[in-house]
N, C-alpha and C positions, 0 to 999 in steps of 0.2 A: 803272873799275868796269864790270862786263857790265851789258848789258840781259837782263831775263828775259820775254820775251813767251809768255801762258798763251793757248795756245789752247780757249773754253769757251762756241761755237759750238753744238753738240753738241745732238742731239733726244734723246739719250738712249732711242730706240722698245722696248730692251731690256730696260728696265725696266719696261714701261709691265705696269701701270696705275698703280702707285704715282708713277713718270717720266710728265709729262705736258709739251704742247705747251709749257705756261707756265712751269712750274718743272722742267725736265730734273733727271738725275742728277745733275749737277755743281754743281747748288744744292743739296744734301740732305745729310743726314746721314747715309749709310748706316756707316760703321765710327765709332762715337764721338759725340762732343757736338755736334761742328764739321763743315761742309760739304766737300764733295770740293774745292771751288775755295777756301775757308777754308783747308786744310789746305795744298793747291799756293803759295798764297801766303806760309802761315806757313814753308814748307820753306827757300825761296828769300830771305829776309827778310837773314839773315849774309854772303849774297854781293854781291847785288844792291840792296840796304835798298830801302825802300815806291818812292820817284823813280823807280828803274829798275826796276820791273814795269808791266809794260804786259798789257794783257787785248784779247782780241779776241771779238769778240760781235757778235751783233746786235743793233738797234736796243732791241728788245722787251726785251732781256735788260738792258738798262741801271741804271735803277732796283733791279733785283734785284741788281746787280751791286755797285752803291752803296752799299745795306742791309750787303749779307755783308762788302764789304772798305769801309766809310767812311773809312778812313784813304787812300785809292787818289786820289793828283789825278784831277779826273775827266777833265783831256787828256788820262790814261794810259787812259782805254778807247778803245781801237778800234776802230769801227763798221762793221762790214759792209752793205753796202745789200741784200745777196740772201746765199744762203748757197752759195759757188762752189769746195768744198770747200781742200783744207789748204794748195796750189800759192798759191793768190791771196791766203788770208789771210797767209801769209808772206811774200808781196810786199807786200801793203799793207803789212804792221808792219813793213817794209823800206823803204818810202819813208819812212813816219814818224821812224825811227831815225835815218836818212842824214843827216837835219838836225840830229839832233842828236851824232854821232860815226859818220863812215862807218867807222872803224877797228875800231871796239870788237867784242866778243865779244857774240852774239844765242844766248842757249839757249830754244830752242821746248819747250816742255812742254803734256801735253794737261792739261785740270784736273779730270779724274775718277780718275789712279790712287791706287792706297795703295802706300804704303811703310811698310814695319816699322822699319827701322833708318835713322833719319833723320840722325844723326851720318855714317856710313858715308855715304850718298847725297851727303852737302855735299860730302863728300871726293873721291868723286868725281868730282864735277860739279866743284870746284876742276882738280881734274887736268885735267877735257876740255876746260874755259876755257883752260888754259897749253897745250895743244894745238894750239887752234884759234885760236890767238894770232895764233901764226905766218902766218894768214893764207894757207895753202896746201891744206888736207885741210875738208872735212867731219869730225864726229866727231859719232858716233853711241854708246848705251849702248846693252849687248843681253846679256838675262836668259840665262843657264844655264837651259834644259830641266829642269825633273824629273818632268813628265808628257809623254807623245804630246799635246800641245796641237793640237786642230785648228781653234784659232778665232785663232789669230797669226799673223803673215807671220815668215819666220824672217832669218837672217841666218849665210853661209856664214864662216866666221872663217879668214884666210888665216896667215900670218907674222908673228912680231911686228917692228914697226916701232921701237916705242923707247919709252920710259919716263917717263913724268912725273910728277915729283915723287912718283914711289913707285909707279905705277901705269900697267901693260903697254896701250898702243898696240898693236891687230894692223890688220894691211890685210882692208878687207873683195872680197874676191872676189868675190860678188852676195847680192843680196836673192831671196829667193825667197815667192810668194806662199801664202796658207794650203794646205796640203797635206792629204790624205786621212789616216785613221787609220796605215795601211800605211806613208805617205811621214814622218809623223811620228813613229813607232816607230823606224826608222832611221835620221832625223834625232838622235833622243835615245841612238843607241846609239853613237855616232860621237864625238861631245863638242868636234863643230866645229860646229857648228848653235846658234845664240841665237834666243833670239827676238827680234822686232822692238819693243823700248819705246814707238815713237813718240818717243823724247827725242832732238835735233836739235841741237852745238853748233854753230856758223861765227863767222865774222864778218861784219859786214854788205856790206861791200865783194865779198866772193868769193859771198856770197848773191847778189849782185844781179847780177853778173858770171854766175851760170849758171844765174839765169832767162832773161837774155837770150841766151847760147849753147843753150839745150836747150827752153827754151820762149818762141819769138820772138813769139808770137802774146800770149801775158800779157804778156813785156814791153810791146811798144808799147801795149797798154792802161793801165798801170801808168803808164807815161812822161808819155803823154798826163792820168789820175790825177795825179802826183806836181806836172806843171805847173801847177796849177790850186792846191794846197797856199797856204793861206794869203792866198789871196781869197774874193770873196763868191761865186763861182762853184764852188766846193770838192763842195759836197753837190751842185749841180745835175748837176756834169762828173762825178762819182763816181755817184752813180747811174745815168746815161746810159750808162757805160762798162762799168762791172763787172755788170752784166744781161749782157751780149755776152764776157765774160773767157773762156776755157777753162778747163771743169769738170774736175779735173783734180789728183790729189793728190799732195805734194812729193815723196811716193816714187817711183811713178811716172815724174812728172816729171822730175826734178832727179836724186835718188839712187843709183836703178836706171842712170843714162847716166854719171854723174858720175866720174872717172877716178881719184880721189885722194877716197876716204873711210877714215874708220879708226872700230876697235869697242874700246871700252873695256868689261871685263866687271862690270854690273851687280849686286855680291852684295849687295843692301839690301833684301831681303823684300819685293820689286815686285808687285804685282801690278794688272794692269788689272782694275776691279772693272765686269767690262762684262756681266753675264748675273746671273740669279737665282741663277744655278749658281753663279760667281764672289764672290758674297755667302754662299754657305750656306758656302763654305769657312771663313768665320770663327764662325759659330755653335755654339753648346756641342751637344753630340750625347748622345742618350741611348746604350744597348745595343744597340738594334738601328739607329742611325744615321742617326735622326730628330731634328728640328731644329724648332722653333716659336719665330715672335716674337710674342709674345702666350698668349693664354689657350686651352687645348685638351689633348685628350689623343690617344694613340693607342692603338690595340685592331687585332693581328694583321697590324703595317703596318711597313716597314724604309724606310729609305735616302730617304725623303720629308720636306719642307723647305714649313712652313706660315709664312707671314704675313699674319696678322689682328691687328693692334694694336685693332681698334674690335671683333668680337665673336669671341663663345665659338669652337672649331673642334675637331668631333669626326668622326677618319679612324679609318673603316674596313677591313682588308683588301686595301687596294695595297699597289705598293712603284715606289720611283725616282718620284716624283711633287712638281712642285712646285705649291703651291696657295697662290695669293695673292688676299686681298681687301684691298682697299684705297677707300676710301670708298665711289661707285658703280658700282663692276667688281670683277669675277671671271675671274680667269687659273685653269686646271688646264691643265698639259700633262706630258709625262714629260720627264725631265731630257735625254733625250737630243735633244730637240728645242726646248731651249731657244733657239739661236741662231737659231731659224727666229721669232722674236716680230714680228720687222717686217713677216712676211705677215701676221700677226694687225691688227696696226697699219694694215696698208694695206687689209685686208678689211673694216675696222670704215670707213673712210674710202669704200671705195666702198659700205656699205651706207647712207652720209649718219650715220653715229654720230660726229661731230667733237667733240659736246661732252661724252664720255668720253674724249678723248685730250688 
């Protein structure tokens, strides 16, 4: 049976103000009852059952983590001591694993996307498991295009390589990084271009075999980590060490070098729910393609997307604007500058506003 390790680390700065330091995206409930990490772990339940999910997080996140999945052994959280982006955290939950089956199949999943067609997703994700069996490729999922997306890394789709259990293997040629409106127009016109899911099959064994070929530097931090595993010296040698890891993410790192990757195509209603913008796509729309969650009206105003759960909200006369409040903050920006929210996030931090984030 696979391991599933949820990566749900994440500041979530994009959503912020609703997203805060303390309860990110990935603890909330933005599409439905249930939380984005609620939701990752209920997907993954048929392949992997609750034993084989493992969560990687920071310390802080723990307790929260506890609440949303209580059913989760709590050895299945894995604890970051700093947050040394996506490279490290799959090495650690790579040393963690190795003790327990270096053989087995490792799928990384992030714990903020949505998925529509969750039957479909199993399906697939069964196929990239019997893929990445073998012990030889990386295998990667990557969404079909239907907009110029210029907020994903894409993924060039080569040949296909072969079939499992119902479902086309092609070779991935490279990854490529988010591109300009222009580069992603032609990206989607082509019908070789995915986007990047972030979803990760291998095995533990060929994982840890090309950290240590392509990033020698985490390895030996890892090793030196990994030795320490299961004495009292564990936290002390783990914090010491991974302060100093290369910052550093698995794409990057590992993916982008890596010789033998393969793309499975993702058709289960993916979406990364990472922007305001990303969220207003599932909200009900009037006639002129305005959106509220909460109580408000609009007067001479198009294509604008309000969230105010706690008061009234009456727009005037814009258009493309999203306008969020949420307990004691106030976002208005225009949609098209939504992915830019982290300078907001870091502007408020060097004005000493910490305890609105």
């Amino acid at each position: 049976m696979p391991f599933a390790v949820i990566m749900a680390g994440g500041r979530g700065e994009r959503f912020w103000p609703r997203s805060r330091v303390t309860v990110p995206k990935q603890f909330l409930n933005l599409v439905g009852d249930k939380t984005m990490l609620q939701l990752t772990v209920e997907r993954v339940q048929d392949l992997v059952g609750i034993s084989g999910t493992y969560i990687v997080a920071g310390l802080d996140f723990k307790k929260i983590i506890m609440k949303q999945v209580p059913q989760l052994p709590e050895e299945n959280i894995i604890i970051e001591p700093f947050g040394r982006d996506t490279a490290a955290a799959v090495g650690l939950a790579a040393l963690v694993l190795e003790r327990k089956d270096l053989r087995e199949v490792m799928i990384v999943l992030p714990a903020d996307h949505y998925i529509s067609d969750v039957p479909r997703f199993q399906e697939i994700l069964k196929s990239a498991v019997a893929a990445a069996w073998r012990g030889e490729d990386i295998v990667t999922l990557g969404i079909t295009p239907h907009r110029p997306e210029t907020g994903y890394g894409y993924i060039f789709q080569g040949e296909l390589f072969d079939t499992f259990t119902g479902v086309p293997a092609y070779r991935v040629v490279r990854f490529l990084e988010k591109p300009d409106y222009a580069r992603a127009v032609r990206f989607l016109s082509t019908g070789n271009y995915l986007w990047n899911s972030g979803m990760f099959i291998w095995r533990v064994d060929l994982i840890s075999q090309l950290i240590e070929k392509y990033t020698p530097q985490l390895a030996r931090g890892l090793n030196i980590i990994g030795q320490s595993m299961g004495t009292e010296q564990y936290l002390a040698v783990t914090g010491e060490i991974y302060a100093r890891l290369p910052k550093i993410s698995v794409d990057y790192g590992i993916l982008e070098k890596a010789e033998k990757v393969l793309v499975m195509r993702g058709d289960f209603g993916w979406d990364d729910i990472g922007s305001w913008t990303a969220l207003e796509r599932y909200a009900e729309k009037d006639e002129c393609g305005n959106a509220i969650e909460g109580r408000g009206v609009f007067l001479d105003t198009s294509n604008t997307f309000v969230y105010s759960p706690g008061k009234t909200v009456g727009v005037i006369g814009v258009e493309n604007l999203i306008v969020v409040n949420d307990r004691d903050s106030l976002l208005v920006c225009r949609k098209n500058r939504a992915q830019e929210l982290k300078k907001v996030v870091q502007a408020l931090k060097d004005e000493g506003l910490d305890e609105v984030l």
